[in-house]
Structure formats: structure tokens, C-alpha cells
N, C-alpha and C positions, 0 to 999 in steps of 0.2 A: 504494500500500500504506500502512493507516496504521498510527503508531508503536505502536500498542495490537497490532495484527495479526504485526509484528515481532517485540515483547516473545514475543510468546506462540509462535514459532516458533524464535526462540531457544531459548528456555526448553526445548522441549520436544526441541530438537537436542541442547543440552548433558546433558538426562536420559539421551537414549536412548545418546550419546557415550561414557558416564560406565557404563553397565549394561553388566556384563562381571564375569567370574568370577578368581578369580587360583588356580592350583595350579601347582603347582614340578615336574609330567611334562612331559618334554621331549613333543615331538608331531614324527613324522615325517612322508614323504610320497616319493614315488620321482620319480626324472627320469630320462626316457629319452629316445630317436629313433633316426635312424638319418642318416648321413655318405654324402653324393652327392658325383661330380663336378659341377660348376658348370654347365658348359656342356652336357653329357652326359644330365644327370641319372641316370646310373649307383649303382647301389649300392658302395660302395668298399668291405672289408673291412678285418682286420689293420690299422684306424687308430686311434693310442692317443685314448682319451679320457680327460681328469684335471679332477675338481671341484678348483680348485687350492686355494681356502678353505679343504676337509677332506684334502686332500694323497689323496685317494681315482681307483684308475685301472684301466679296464679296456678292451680292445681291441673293434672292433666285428667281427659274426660273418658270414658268408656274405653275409646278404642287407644288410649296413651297419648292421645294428639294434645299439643300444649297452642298460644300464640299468643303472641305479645306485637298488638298495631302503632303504630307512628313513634316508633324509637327513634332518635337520634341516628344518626351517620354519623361513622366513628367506632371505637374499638372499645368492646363491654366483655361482662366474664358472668357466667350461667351457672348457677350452683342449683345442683339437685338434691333432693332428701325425700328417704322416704322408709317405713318403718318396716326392719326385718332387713335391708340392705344397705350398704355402703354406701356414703355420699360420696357426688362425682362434679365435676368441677371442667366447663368446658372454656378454656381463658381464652381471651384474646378474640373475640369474634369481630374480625373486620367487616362492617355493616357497610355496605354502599347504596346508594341513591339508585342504579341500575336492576339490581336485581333484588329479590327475597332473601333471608339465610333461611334454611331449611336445614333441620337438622336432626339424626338418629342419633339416642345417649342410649348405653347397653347400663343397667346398672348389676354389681357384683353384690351376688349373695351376703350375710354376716353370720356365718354361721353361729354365734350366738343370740341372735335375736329372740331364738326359743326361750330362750333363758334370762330374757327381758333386760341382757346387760350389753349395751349398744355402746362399741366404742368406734366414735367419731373418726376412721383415720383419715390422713390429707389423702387428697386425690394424688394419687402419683400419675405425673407428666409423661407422655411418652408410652404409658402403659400399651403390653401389645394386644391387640383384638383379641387373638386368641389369646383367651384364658391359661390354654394350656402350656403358654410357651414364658418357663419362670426365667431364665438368665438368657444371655447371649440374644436378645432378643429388644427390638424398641419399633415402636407406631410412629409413620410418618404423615405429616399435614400432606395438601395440597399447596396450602400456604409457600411451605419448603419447599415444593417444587419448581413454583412460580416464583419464591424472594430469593432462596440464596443466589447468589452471584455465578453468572455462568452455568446453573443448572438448565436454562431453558427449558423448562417446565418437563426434563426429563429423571426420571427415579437414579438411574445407573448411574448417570453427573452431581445430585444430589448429594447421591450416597457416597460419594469418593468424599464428603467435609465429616463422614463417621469414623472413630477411630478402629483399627486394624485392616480400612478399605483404600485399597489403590489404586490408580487407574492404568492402566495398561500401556496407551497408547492415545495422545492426544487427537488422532484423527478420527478414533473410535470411541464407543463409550465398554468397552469393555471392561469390565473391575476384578483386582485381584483381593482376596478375601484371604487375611490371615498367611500369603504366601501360598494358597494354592491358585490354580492355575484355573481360569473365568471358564471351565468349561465343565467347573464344580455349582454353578448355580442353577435352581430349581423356580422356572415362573408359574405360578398358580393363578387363577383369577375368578373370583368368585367360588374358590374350594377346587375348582377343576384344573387338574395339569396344562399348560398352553404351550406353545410352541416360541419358540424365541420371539417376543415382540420388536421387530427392530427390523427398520430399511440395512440393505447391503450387507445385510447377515452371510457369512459365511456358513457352511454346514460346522453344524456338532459344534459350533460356536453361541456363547447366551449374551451377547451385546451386537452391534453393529455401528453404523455412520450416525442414527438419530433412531429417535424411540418410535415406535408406531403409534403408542399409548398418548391420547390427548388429557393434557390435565381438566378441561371440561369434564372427563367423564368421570375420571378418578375420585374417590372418598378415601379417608385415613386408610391406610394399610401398613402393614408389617413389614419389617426388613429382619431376617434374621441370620447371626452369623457362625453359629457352632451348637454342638448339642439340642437339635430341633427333639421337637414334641413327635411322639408317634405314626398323628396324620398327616408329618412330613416321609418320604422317600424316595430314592434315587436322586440323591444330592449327594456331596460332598464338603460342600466349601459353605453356599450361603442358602439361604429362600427369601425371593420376593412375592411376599402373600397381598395380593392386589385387591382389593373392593373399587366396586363402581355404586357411583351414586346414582340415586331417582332421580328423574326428570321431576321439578315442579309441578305436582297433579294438580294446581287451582290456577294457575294462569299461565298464560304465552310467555317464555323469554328468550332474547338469542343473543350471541357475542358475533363481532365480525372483527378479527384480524388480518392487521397485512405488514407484513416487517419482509427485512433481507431473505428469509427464509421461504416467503411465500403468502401465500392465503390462507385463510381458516373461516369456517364458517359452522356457527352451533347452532340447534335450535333444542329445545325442550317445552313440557306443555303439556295441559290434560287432554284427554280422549274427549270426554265430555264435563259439563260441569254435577252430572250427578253420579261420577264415576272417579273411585279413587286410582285407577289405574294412569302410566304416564310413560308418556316416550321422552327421551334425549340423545341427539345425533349429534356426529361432527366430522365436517369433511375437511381434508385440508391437500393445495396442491402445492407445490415447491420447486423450483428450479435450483439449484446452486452455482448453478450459473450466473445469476445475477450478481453474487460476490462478484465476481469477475468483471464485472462492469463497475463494481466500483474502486477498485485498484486493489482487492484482495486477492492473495495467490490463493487460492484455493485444491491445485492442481492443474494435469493436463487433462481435456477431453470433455467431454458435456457428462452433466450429472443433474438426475428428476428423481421425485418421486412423489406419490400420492397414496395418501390414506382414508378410509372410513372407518368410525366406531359407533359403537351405538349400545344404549341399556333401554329394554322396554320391559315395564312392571304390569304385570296381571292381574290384579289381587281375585279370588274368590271369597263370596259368602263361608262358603261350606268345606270347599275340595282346595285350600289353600291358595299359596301363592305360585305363580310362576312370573321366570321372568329370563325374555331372549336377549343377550347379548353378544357381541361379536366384533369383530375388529378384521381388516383386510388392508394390506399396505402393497404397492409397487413402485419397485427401485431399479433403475438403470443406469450404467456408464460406459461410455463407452471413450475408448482413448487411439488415437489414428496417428499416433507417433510422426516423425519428420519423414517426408516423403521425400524433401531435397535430400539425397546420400553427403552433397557438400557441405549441409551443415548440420553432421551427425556428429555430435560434441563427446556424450557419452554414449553408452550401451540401451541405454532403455531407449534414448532415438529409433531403435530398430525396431520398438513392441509396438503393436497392435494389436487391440485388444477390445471385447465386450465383455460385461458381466452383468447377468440380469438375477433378480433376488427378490421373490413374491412370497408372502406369505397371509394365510388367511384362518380367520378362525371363527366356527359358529355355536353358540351353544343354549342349552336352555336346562333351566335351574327350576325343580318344584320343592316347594319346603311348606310344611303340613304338622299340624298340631295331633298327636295319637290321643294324646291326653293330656291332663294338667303341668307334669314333670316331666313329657315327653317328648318329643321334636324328629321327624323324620326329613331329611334335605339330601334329593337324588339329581342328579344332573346327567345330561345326554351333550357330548359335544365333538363338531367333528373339523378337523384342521386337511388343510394343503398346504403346504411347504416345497418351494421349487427355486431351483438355483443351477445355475448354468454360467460355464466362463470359458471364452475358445481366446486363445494366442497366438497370433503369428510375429514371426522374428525376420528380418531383414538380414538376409546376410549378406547379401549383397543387394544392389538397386535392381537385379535380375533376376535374383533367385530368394523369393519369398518360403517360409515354410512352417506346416504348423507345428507345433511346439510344445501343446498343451490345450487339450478339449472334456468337459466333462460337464454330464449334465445330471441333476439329483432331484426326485423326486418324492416326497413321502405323505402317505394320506394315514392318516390315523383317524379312527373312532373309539372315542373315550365315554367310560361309563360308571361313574362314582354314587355312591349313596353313603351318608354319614348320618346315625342314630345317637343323638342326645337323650341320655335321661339322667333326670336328677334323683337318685335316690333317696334324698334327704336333706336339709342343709348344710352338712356337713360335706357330705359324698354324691360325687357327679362321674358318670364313667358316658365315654364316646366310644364308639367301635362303628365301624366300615369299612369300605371294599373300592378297586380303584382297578378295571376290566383297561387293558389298551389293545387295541388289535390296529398291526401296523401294515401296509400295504406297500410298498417303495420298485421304485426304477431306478436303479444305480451304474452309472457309465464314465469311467474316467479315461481317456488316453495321455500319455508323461512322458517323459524321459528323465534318467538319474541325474543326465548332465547333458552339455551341449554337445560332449564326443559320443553317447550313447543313442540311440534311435529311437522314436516312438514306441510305447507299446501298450498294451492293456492294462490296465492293472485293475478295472472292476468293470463287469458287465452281468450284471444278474435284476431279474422281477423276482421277489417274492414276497413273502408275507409271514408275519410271527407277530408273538403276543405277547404282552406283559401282565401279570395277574398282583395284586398287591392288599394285605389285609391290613388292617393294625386294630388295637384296642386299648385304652388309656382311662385311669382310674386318679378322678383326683380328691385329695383327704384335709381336709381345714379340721383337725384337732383343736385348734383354738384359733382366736380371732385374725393372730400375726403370724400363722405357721401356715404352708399349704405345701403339699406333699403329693407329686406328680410319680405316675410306673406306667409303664405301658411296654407293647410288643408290636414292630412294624414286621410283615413281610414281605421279601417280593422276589420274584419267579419270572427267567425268560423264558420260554416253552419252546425257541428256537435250537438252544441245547440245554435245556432242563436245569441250566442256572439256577441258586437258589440261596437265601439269604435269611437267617431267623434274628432278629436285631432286639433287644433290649434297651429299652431307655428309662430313664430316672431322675428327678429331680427334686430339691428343697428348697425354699424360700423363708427366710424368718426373719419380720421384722422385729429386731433387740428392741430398740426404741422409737419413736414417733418419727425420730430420725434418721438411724442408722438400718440396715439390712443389708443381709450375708447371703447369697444364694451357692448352690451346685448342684453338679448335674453331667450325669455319664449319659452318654450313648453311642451305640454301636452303629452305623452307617454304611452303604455300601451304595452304587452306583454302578451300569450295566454300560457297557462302552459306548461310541456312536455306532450307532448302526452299519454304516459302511464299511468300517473297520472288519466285523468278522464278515464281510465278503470281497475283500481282497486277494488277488488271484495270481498264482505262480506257478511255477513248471519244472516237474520231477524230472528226473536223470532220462525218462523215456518220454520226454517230451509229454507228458498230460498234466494238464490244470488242473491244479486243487488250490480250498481254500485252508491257509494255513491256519487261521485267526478262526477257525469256524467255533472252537472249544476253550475260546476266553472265557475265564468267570469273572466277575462282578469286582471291583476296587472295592477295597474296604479300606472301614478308619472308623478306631476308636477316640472319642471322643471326650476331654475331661475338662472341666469349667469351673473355676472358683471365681466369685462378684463379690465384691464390695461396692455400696455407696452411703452417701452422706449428706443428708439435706442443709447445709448452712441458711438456708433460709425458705419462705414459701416458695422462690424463684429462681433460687441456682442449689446445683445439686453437682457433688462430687464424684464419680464414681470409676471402679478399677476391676480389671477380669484379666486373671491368669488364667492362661491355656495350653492345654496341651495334646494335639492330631498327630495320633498314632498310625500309619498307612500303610496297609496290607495289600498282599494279592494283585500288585498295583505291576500292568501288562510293561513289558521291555522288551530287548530283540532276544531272539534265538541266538545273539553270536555273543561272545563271552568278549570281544574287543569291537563291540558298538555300546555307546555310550547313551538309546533311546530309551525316554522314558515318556509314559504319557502324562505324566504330570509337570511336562516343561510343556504341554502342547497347549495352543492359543485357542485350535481348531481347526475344521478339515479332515479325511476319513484319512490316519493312516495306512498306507499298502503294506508298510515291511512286516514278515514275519515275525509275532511277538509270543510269550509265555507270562503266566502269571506271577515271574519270581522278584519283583522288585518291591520293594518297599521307600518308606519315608517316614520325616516327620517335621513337625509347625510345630514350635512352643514359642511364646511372648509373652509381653504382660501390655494391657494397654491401658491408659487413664484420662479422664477427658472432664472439664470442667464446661457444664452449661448452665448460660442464664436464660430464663426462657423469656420469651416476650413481655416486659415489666416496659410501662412509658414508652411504648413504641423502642426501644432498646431491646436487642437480642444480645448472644452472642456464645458460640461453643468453639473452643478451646483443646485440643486432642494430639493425644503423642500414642504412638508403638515402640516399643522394642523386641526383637522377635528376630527367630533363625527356623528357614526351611530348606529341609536335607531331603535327598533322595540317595539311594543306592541303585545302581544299574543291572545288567547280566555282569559284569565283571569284578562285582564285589565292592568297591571302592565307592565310599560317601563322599558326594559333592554337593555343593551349593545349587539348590534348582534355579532356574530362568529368573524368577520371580524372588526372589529370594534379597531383596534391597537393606535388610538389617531394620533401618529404622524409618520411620514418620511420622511427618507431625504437620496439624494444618491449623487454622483459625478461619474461622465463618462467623460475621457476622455483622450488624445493623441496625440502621436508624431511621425511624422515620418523622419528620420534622410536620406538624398538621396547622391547619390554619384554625383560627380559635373558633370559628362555627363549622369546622369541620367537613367543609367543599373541599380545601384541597390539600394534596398530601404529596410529599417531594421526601424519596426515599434514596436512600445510601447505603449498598451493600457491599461488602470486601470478601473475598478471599485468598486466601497466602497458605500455601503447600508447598512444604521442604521435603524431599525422602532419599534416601540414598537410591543411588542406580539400581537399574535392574543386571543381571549377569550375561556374559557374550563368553563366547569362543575363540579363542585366537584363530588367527586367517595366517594360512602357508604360505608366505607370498611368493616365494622359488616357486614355489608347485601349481599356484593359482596362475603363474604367467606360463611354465611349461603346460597346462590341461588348458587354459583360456577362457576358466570359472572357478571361481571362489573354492579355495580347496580348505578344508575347516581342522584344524588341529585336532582329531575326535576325543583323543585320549587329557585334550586337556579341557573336557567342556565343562562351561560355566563358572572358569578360574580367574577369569578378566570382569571387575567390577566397573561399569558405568560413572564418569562425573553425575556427580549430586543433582539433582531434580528438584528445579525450584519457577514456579508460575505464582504471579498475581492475579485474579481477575476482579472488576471492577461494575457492579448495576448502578446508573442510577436509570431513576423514574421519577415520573409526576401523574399524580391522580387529581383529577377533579370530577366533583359532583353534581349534576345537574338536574333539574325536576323530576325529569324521566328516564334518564340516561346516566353513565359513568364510563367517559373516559382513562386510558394510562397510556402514556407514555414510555418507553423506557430505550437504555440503551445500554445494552452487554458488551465489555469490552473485555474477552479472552486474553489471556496472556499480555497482560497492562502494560509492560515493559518491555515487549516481544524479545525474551529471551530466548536464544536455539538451544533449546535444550537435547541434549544427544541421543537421538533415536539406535543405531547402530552403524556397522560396516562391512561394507562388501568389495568385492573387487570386480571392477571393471573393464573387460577385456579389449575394449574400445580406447579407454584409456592404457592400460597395461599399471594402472595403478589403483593404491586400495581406498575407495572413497568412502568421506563420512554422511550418512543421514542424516536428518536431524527434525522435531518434531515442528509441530504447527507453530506460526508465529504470532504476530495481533491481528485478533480476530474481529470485528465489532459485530456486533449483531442490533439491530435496529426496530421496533417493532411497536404497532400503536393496534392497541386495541378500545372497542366501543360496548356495551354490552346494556340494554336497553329490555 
């Protein structure tokens, strides 16, 4: 970007920051919902609700639904109570002139209430949805996704301001969790397994270029990063447990954005006015090519994509609830390298290339009351996942050749049911079942190297299944103890894989302030699919597949928490850990250094066996304020070491493997004293050590005329430190019927090169350095009416 292209984007941020209107009428706006049991998902009544800011209160009605008409615009805090459960505390509700708040409060049992001895505890911040999940585990806003800095209203950019979370690669949102490698993460949504959310997804990869997921749709959800609850499996490393929000069932509303990124357009709204049922859509198209037009390097080649999502709620009288949602993204790029051979500079001049990345996903959710303590919630859902990338290389202006072709398909139908019953208020037990039946076309053609020739390495249709049970049993002894067990299973039926997993955890709050958690569990993970059909050829020239009889990664799991409330709004808190890793696939050759736990993604071809292991121990601690006077701000360090062992016996340093990190997130926002208009400021600053590399041959890389990689010493070269700024601001104002924002993302504030890697380049005959994304701005005005 140059300094001319800058000025003039300033300039034109600070005009439009600056155009806003000022009159001294207050502007209201209403907050309602409605108060469920937790676990139940019942409708509660006769439970007091109080905006405590305007000392304003009123009771919820038959069906839990609360509402409070002509509030102020502005930031207020919702305190609930209600006799027999825990009071709950929803802070921070940013009200605007634009739209409704709408809002579902789950309230937590107190197991003493039988006993008429009702201890008051603080609501804890951050708590996660699931109940069942005591440490390693925290609830994310929308808020967060939409204020921190550089999040662009995505989970996985977010999540890199949490401590033990790294980001992989600033051109992707891929995250490394704890030192293992991103292709240890589990996406769920709405209870049902999903397919990787994310434009330009690579296979067997769980991030990509940008999210699919519109924050329109999204509600609080879960991030969790070790030691899951039961009704998690086939994970590794993290889970993103996703909820979507209703559409506004009593009146019409819709957002329209347009920033660098593209378009976005929402709409939500009832069916009818004597029908509690409600749809909420959101489409969005994008070029990224538009960077390019205004002096961002963004890369070579054109790059698009478009997505749809959508939540429709059902409600029934009699026969429950249903409710369809779904999401469907398409992404392409394509790059046509230098056609003049005269001004072929480096090696990649010669690629040509497409890569196309669709994925979609449809599903429908019934959840049904059996009885009073009862709840049955089954879901039917069914995805397409397709991904294709062909290469041609120039080797001469005469002689074109492809290089590299593959194209992947995969249709899954998913079919989960989870049974809530409360046994008492003390004891609550879950158990269900999670059916996947996968259907794939797999095609790759490669070569090893440039002196090697084309050749197959996967060409197979079939089809296999996954089966998955668990069941978890939770115990409140008393009011500050809760005490989680459970059992997950799961089975591939393509080689009769098979996994009985154990999990455990405690929580005890000592005092009002301080609590202790831990919590084992056993874990395992079933490779990417491709992998066991990669294809080779015996001594008599026949194909087989070598990888057909992988079992499952394992990792035991061990978790100690502390935290510490120094006040109602900042909280201390520290988790030692420690990822024991079994079973975990490497090559057949006792002098290859392949592990899959350095893999990013992608189906690997080489011949593997189950003999490699590893391990992640650190400690991490993180100081958050939470939203107090429009002030945030979370505070986060790691320190930690992840080891793998190979086929050849010898512990090294995995890929991933950077030792330490540490970030700061956080923000202010400055409001006008009748509360129109709001000019916010958010920062974030990430320091982490390097990820690890392999030395490059360089004799040998210029004698073959491709990067020839030192094998025996992988992963002994540490990266320079990794360190990025990035910078939001924004301006809100409110107006009668509308609320606009401004804002503007400034990626990498100081455009530092941070060091991606090195290869050698046989164009040049020398070894060049990569290097990550520079300053980004991202630009974006939304209306929401």
C-alpha cells in the first residue's frame, strides 16, 4: 500500500467518523426474551427480571417471555433471580436505536434450594453453555467477535486474543491450540458435527482465508481447549460449540453492509404476527480483489467468494420445537503467473494455477419436552464439501506441464439425538448417539519433486461410517462443588476402529472468590479420510492401500484451573496442562522424520503406522476485565513445550511448537452523554516465539533444482519472534429508526514482515525468505434498521 493510498483512506475514515448529527432526544429501544432452565431448556415463569442500571423490574409470564419498552440506548446489565436457582447476570447489553435486544438467559439449578438454604453466588462471566464442560473451557459474545480488533467478526481470529491459542499463518485463520496442530479442532453447531466453516478450506484442514459463519447469525457459544465433556469426540486439540440465534419473531429487521470485503445483507422477522415462529438470513458476496484496487498487496490472481446462512425456528403447541438451519459458502482463485518468460524473476512466475473450495451445510434440529425433568433434542443434517486444485508449471515459454491435479469430494449425513434428564437437583445425566455415514470421491495426481513424474496417489469412490455414543452424569453435593464422569465412544466401520474414552471432572468453589477445577480425559481422533486411501505399488507392480488399517490418534488429557475474582469485573485465572499423544500415524521408514501432528492439512499419501507418539505440557494465565464503563481488556501469557517422536525414535520439537505467548486485547469506548453516538478504540498486540522449520540442503537443493530439506534434522531451526499490532477504530450513531457504525480494521498496524518460512528457488539458484501478511486495512460501514 502506498503512503499516498493511506493518506487518502485516512482522510476519508476520519470525514465519514466525524458526519453525524447532535440533538439532545433521548432515543429508546426495548429488551426483551425469555428465562429457560439450563439443562431442561424449559420455559420458567414468575422469574424476577431487573435492568439494575434503571432500577426497572418485571416478572416473566407463562411461557418465560420477559420485556422491558422504551429503555434508553446505551449499555445496561440484567440481573435475574429466581427461587430454587442460581442468579444470573447478563452485563453489558449494548442497546441501539436500530434494532431490538432479544435475549435467551439459561438459569443453573441450586441444588440446595430443597433445603431452603439459597446461597446467592456471583454470576460467573464467561461461563460455558454447556453445563457440562467445568475447566478448559469459556463462552464467547458476538460482541467479541464484532469489537476485538482484527477479529472481523470471525470466531478463529477472535480466538487467537485466548491464552494457549495461536494463529498459524496470517493469510489464514487457522489456530494452533496448546501446540497441537489446527487439524485437532472439532466445529459443532447447534449440537450437530459441521464441516469446516471457512472459504478456501483446504481438505482435512479446520480454518481457511475467512469464516463462512456470519456474526448476524451467531449467539454466545463455546470455545473449548483440552479435557472436553463427553458429548464432545473426534477432537484433539480444541471445540468450537456454535449456537445461532432466532430471528426476531414480532417485527421486521435487517443490517446492510459494505466495507473492502464486500457486501452483506440480513434480514430477520416473524412469519406472522400470531405466530411465535421466525426466520433470519444473511447473504454476503466479496471480491478480494478490491484490496487490490486500493494499493493492498493482497497477492497474485483474482480471488471471490460468497456465502449464505440462515436459522428458521418452528415452535409447536404440542410436538415441540424444530428449527432449519444451514450455511453454504463458494470460494475461488485463480493465479495465471507471468506469461512474458522475460520477466520470470522467480520460480512461482512459472505457476498457474486454480483452486476452487465449496462447502455447504443443511440441517434440522427437533427438541421436545418427554416430561417435566426430561428433554429429548435429535437432529438430521447433511453437508457437501468439494475442493479441487490443478497446476501447471512453465518450464519453458514452450513447454507447459501439469504438475499437480486433485479433486475431493465428501457428502456426509449426520444423525445425533441427545437425552437430558434431571434426576433431581442435585443429579442431571445426558447420554446420546452421533450416526455419520460418509460418501467421498477422492483423486489426486503429484509428483515427489520436479525430477520425479506425475503419478496417482489417490483415486477411489466409497463410502464408510462413523458411529459415536457417550453418556455423562453430573453430581452438585453441595452448592460450590459439581462433579462431572462420563464415557464417549467412537467407531470407524471402514476398519472397525474403535475407541472407549473416559472422562472426569471437579469444580469447587473455596470461596465467593477463588475456585480450583480438574479434569482427565481420554480422547482420540480418526485420521482425514483421504489418508487411508492413498495408493502404492508392491514389488509386482499392484496397488494397494497402505494406510487402509490406521487406528485413531489418541491423547490423554490432564487439566488443573485456578482462578480468582479480585473484583465483580476482573478475574485472575491459571490452567496447567498436560497432552499425553498416542497411536499418533508416522512413516513406515525408521529415517523419515513424518509425523501427523506437524500436519497443517491435506490427505497425506506416504505410507504410515500407528507408532509415534507426543506430548503439550504448559501453564497458561490471563488477566480479564470485562466490560466495566465501556473499558475492557484481557491480558494472556503461555509457556509450554510440544514434542513429538517419529519412526526413528528421537524426540523433537513439533512445527508448532513456538515455547511461549503472550497477547493483550483490549478497549474503549468513548459515548456521547444522550447516548447517539459512540466512537470506539480497540488494540491488539501478540508477541510469540517462532514456529519451527527444517534446514534446506543448499548443495543438494541446487544439484536436484528443488528445495532438498535436511530430514534428519526436522524442526531444529526456530523462527524470529512473532510480533503484530492490530488497531479498530469505529463510530456509532443512533438515529430514530436506524443505527449506523463505522469502523476501520487496521491489520498488522506497523506492517511488520514477520517471517513466514524458506524455500529454495531454482529460478533463482538461491534460498528465499517468505514472509507473512503486511498492513492490512479493512474498511466497513454498516446500517441496521
Amino acid at each position: 500500500m502506498t503512503a499516498k493510498t493511506l493518506r487518502h483512506l485516512f482522510l476519508t475514515t476520519a470525514l465519514l467518523l466525524t458526519f453525524s448529527y447532535v440533538t439532545n432526544a433521548q432515543l429508546t429501544q426495548t429488551i426483551r426474551g425469555t428465562v429457560t432452565d439450563q439443562l431442561l431448556q424449559k420455559s420458567l415463569d414468575g422469574v424476577t427480571v431487573t435492568i439494575t442500571d434503571l432500577n426497572r423490574t418485571t416478572t416473566t409470564a407463562a411461557d418465560g417471555s420477559f420485556r422491558f419498552a422504551n429503555v434508553p440506548v446505551g449499555l445496561h446489565h440484567v440481573h435475574v433471580t429466581h427461587i430454587g436457582y442460581k442468579d444470573a447476570t447478563i452485563e453489558n447489553i449494548t442497546l441501539n436505536s436500530g434494532k431490538e435486544y432479544v435475549v435467551s438467559i439459561s438459569l443453573d439449578v441450586d441444588p440446595k434450594a430443597q433445603e431452603e438454604v439459597i446461597v446467592k453466588a456471583k454470576s460467573k462471566r464467561n461461563r460455558p453453555l454447556n453445563e457440562m464442560s467445568l475447566v478448559s473451557a469459556r463462552a464467547f459474545t458476538v460482541e467479541e467477535t464484532q469489537k476485538y480488533a482484527a477479529a472481523v467478526n470471525d470466531p478463529l481470529r477472535m480466538a487467537t486474543s485466548f491464552p494457549g491459542v495461536i494463529g498459524a499463518d496470517d493469510g489464514r485463520n487457522d489456530i494452533v491450540i496448546r501446540g497441537n496442530s489446527p487439524t485437532g479442532l472439532l466445529w459443532k453447531m447447534e449440537g450437530m458435527d459441521i464441516p469446516n466453516p471457512n472459504h478456501f478450506s483446504n481438505p482435512a484442514s479446520s480454518g481457511g482465508g475467512i469464516s463462512i459463519l456470519s456474526a448476524q447469525l451467531l449467539s454466545n457459544s463455546d470455545f473449548i481447549t483440552g479435557a472436553f465433556a463427553a458429548d464432545y469426540g473426534n477432537a484433539l486439540s480444541g471445540v468450537f460449540d456454535i449456537h445461532l440465534r432466532q430471528g426476531n419473531n414480532e417485527k421486521r429487521e435487517y443490517t446492510a453492509q459494505a466495507g473492502v470485503l464486500g457486501l452483506n445483507l440480513a434480514a430477520e422477522g416473524p412469519f406472522s404476527k400470531n405466530y411465535k415462529g421466525s426466520y433470519l438470513v444473511n447473504y454476503r458476496y466479496s471480491t478480494l480483489s478490491i484490496l487490490d484496487k486500493v494499493g493492498v498487496n493482497v497477492g497474485d490472481g483474482t480471488t471471490n467468494f460468497q456465502d449464505l446462512s440462515y436459522n428458521i425456528f418452528l415452535p409447536t403447541k404440542k410436538a415441540g420445537d424444530f428449527t432449519i438451519f444451514g450455511f453454504g459458502g463458494l470460494s475461488n482463485q485463480d493465479y495465471n503467473g507471468e506469461k512474458d518468460s522475460s520477466k520470470w524473476e522467480d520460480d512461482y512466475d512459472r505457476v498457474r494455477s486454480t483452486f476452487t473450495s465449496n462447502t455447504g451445510f443443511a440441517g434440522i434440529k427437533h427438541n421436545i419436552a418427554l416430561s417435566r425433568s426430561t428433554r429429548l433434542t435429535s437432529g438430521v443434517g447433511y453437508s457437501i464439501v468439494g475442493a479441487k486444485y490443478n497446476e501447471n508449471y512453465a518450464e519453458n515459454p514452450d513447454s507447459i506441464v501439469n504438475t499437480y491435479d486433485d479433486k475431493y469430494t465428501t457428502k456426509k449425513l449426520s444423525v445425533t439425538t441427545t437425552l437430558n434428564h434431571k434426576i433431581n437437583y442435585q443429579q442431571t445425566l445426558r447420554a446420546g448417539m452421533i450416526a455419520n455415514f460418509y460418501n467421498f470421491n477422492y483423486y489426486q495426481r503429484s509428483r515427489e519433486n520436479p525430477t520425479e513424474p506425475v503419478t496417482q496417489k489417490i483415486n477411489t469412490a466409497d463410502k464408510t461410517q462413523t458411529i459415536q455414543g457417550f453418556a455423562e452424569w453430573q453430581y452438585k453435593p453441595v452448592n460450590n462443588v459439581t462433579v462431572d464422569a462420563g464415557l464417549h465412544y467412537l467407531q470407524l466401520l471402514y476398519n472397525d476402529s474403535k475407541s472407549i474414552e473416559p472422562r472426569a471432572a471437579i469444580k469447587w468453589d473455596v470461596t465467593k472468590t477463588n475456585t480450583i477445577g480438574l479434569a482427565y480425559g481420554r480422547h482420540s481422533q480418526m485420521q482425514a479420510l483421504g489418508v487411508y486411501f492413498a495408493e502404492t505399488t508392491d514389488n509386482t507392480g499392484k496397488i494397494y492401500h497402505p494406510n487402509k488399517d490406521l487406528g485413531f490418534t489418541k491423547a490423554n488429557h490432564y487439566v488443573f484451573s485456578y482462578s480468582h475474582l479480585f473484583s465483580r469485573n476482573l478475574r485472575f485465572k491459571t490452567e496447567f496442562y498436560y497432552q499425553q499423544l498416542l497411536n499418533v500415524p508416522v512413516s513406515t521408514s525408521d529415517t523419515n522424520t513424518l509425523s501427523t501432528l506437524n500436519l497443517m492439512g491435506d490427505y497425506t499419501t506416504d505410507p504410515m503406522v500407528n507408532n509415534g507418539k507426543g506430548k503439550n505440557y504448559g501453564v497458561e494465565i490471563s488477566l480479564e476485565k470485562y466490560m466495566c464503563n465501556y473499558f475492557y481488556f484481557l491480558a494472556s501469557g503461555s509457556l509450554f513445550q510440544s514434542k513429538y517422536t517419529a519412526s526413528d525414535g528421537i524426540e523433537r520439537n513439533t512445527r508448532f511448537n513456538s515455547n511461549y505467548a503472550a497477547n493483550f486485547t483490549g478497549g474503549k469506548d468513548f459515548v456521547s452523554g444522550n447516548g447517539r453516538r459512540t466512537f470506539g478504540v480497540n488494540i491488539k498486540v501478540i508477541y510469540t516465539g517462532g514456529f519451527r522449520d527444517t534446514p534446506i540442503d543448499v548443495e543438494k537443493s541446487k544439484a536436484y533444482g528443488y528445495t532438498y530439506y535436511i530430514d534428519k534434522e526436522a524442526y531444529s531451526l526456530q523462527n524470529p519472534a512473532y510480533f503484530r499490532t492490530d488497531l479498530r477504530l469505529s463510530m456509532k450513531w443512533n438515529r430514530t429508526k436506524h443505527t449506523n457504525t463505522l469502523s476501520l480494521d487496521l491489520q498488522n498496524l506497523t506492517n511488520r514482515q514477520n517471517y513466514y518460512g524458506q524455500y529454495f528457488d531454482p529460478t533463482k539458484g538461491t534460498v528465499q525468505t517468505a514472509y507473512q501478511t503486511g498492513l492490512i486495512p479493512i474498511l466497513n460501514y454498516k446500517v441496521e434498521w
